[in-house]
C-alpha positions in Angstrom: -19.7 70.4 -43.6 -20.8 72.1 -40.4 -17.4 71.2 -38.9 -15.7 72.8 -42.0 -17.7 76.1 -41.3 -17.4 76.7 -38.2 -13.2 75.5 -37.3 -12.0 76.6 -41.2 -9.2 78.7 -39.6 -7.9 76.0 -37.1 -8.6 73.6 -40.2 -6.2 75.9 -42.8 -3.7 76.6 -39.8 -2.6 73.3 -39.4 -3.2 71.8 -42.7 0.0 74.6 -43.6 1.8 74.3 -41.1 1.7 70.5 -41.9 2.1 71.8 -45.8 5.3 74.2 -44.4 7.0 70.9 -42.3 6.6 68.7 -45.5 8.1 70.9 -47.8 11.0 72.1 -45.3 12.2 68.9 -43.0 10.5 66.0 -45.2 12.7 67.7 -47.9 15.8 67.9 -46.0 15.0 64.5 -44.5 15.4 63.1 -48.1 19.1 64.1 -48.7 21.4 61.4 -49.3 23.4 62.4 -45.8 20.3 61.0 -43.9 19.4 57.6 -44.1 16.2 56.3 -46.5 14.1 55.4 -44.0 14.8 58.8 -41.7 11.4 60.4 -43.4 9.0 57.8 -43.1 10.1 57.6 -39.3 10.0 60.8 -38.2 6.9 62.6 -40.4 4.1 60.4 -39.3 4.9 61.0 -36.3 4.9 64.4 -36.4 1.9 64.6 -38.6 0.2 63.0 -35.7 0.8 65.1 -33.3 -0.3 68.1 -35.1 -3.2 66.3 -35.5 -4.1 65.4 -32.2 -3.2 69.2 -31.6 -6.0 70.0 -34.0 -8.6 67.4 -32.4 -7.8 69.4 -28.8 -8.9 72.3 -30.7 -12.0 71.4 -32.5 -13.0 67.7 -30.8 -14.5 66.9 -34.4 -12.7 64.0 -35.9 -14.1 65.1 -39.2 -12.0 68.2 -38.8 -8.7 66.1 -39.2 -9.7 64.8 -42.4 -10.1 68.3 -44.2 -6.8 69.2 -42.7 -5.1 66.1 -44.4 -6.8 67.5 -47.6 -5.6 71.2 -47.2 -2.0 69.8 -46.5 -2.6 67.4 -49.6 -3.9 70.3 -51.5 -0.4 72.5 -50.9 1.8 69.2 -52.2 -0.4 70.2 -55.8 1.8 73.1 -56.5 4.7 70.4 -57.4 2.5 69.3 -60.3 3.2 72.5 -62.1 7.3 72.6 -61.6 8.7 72.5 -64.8 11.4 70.2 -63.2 8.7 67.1 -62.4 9.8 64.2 -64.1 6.7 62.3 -63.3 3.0 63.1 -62.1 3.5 60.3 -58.7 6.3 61.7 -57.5 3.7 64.3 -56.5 0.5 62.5 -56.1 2.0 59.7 -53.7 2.7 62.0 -51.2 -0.6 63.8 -51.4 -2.2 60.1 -51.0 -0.1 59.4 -48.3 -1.0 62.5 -46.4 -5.0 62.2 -46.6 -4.1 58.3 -45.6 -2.8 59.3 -42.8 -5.3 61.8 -41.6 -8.2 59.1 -42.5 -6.1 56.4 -39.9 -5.7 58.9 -37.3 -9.2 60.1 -37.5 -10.7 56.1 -36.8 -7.8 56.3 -34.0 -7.7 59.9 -32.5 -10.4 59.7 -29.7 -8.9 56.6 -28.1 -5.4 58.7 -28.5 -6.7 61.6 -26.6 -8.9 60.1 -23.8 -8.5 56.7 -22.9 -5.2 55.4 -21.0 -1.7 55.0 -22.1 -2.2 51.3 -23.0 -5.0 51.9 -25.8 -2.9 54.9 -26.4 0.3 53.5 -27.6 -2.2 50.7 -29.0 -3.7 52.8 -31.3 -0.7 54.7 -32.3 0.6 51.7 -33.7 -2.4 50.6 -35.5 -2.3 54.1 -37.0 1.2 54.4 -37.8 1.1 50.5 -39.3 -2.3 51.3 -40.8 -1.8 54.1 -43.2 1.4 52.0 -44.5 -1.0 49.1 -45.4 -3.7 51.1 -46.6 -1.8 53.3 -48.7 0.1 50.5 -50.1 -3.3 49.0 -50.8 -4.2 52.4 -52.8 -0.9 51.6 -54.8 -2.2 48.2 -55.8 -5.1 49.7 -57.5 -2.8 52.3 -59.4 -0.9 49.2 -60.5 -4.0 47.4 -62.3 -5.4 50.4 -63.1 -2.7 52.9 -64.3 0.0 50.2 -64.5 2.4 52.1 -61.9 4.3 49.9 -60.0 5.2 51.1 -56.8 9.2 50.1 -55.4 7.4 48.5 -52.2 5.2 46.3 -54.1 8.2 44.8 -56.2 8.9 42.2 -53.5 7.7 40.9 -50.0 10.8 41.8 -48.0 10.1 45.7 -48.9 6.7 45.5 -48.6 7.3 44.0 -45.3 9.6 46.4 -44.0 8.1 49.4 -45.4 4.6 48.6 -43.8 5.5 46.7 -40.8 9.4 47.2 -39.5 8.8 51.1 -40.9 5.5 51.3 -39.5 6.3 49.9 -36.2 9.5 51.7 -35.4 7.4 55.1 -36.5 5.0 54.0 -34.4 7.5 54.2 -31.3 8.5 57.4 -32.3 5.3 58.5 -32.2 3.8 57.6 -29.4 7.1 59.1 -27.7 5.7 62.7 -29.7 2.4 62.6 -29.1 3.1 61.6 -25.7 5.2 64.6 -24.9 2.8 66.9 -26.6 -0.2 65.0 -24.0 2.4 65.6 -20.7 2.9 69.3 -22.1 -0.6 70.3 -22.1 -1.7 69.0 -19.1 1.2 70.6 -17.3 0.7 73.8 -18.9 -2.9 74.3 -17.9 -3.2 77.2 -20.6 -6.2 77.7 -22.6 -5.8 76.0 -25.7 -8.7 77.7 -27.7 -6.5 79.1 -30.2 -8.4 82.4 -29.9 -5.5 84.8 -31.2 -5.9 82.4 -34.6 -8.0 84.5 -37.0 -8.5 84.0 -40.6 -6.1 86.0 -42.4 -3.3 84.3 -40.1 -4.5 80.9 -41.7 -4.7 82.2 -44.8 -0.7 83.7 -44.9 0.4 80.9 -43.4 -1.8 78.5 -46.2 0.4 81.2 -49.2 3.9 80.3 -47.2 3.5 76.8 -47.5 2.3 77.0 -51.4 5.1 79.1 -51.8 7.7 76.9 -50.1 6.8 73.5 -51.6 6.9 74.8 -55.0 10.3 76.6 -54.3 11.7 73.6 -52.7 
C-alpha cells in the first residue's frame, strides 16, 4: 500500500490513459474493416509499453498492478449502458486487463534491465502468458458460472488464440517496447514526471470514464 500512496498520480495517469486507448483504438480496432485478430495483436503490446513507462517512473512492480486495476476499473462504466446485452462482454476485458498487468509485473524487471535476449524472452512469456492464464480464468467461469468462452470450444482456437496470437503479439511487442527503450536512452531527459500532479490524473481518469461509456 505504500507504493499506492506515495506514486497514486503516476498510478491514475496511466491506468486512463490505458482506460482512454481501450475505449478509442481497441474500439476502432474491432470494426469489421480490420481484421479479428488486429486487437489482440496490437493492444498488449501497447499495454506493455505503457507499463514499462510506468515501472521507469516508479521502479515498484506493485505499482503496475494497481494501474491494471484503475484501467480495469474505467471498463466498469460499460456495465451500466443500457445497450449491454450481456455482463462478459464487459467483465472479460476487465480480466484480461489486470491479467496482463499481473504477467508483466512477474516479467517487467528482466524487460527493463537485463539484455535484449532475456528481453524479447520475457516479452514472449508475457504476451503468451496472460493468453494462457486468462483463458485458464475462463475455465473456472465455465464450471462455475457455466459461460463458455468461444476459445475454449475447440483446440485449434484455443491454440491460436494463446499461442499463434500470443506469439505474433509478442513480436509486436518487443518491437514497441523496444523503440520506447532506444527512445529514452537517446533522449537523456528526466523522466520523473514532475509536471504530473494530481488533478491532471484525476481529469484525465473522468475522460476515459466518459469515453468508454460513450463509445
Amino acid at each position: 500500500m505504500k507504493t499506492l500512496k506515495k506514486f497514486w498520480p503516476v498510478i491514475l495517469f496511466y491506468g486512463a490513459l490505458w482506460g482512454i486507448i481501450e475505449a478509442t483504438l481497441g474500439f476502432a480496432l474491432q470494426l469489421p474493416i480490420f481484421p479479428h485478430i488486429a486487437s489482440g495483436l496490437v493492444m498488449f503490446p501497447i499495454a506493455m509499453t505503457l507499463l514499462a513507462a510506468a515501472y521507469r517512473r516508479t521502479q515498484s512492480a506493485q505499482s503496475l498492478l494497481f494501474i491494471g486495476l484503475v484501467a480495469a476499473s474505467i471498463r466498469a462504466v460499460n456495465l451500466f449502458s443500457p445497450v449491454l446485452l450481456t455482463p462478459w462482454r464487459t467483465v472479460n476485458p476487465m480480466i484480461a486487463i489486470v491479467v496482463e498487468s499481473l504477467l508483466v509485473l512477474v516479467v517487467i524487471t528482466v524487460v527493463i534491465k537485463r539484455p535484449w535476449p532475456q528481453k524479447v524472452a520475457a516479452i514472449m512469456v508475457a504476451s503468451i502468458g496472460w493468453r494462457l492464464t486468462f483463458m485458464g480464468v475462463q475455465g473456472i467461469n465455465l464450471a462455475v458460472f457455466d459461460f463458455v468462452h468461444v476459445n475454449l470450444t475447440s483446440w485449434r482456437l484455443f491454440a491460436e488464440f494463446t499461442l499463434l496470437q500470443g506469439f505474433l503479439s509478442g513480436l509486436v511487442a518487443v518491437a514497441f517496447v523496444g523503440g520506447y527503450l532506444a527512445w529514452v536512452d537517446a533522449s537523456h531527459r528526466d523522466h520523473r514526471m514532475s509536471w504530473l500532479k494530481p488533478h491532471l490524473a484525476g481529469a484525465l481518469y473522468v475522460l476515459a470514464l466518459a469515453l468508454t461509456y460513450i463509445l
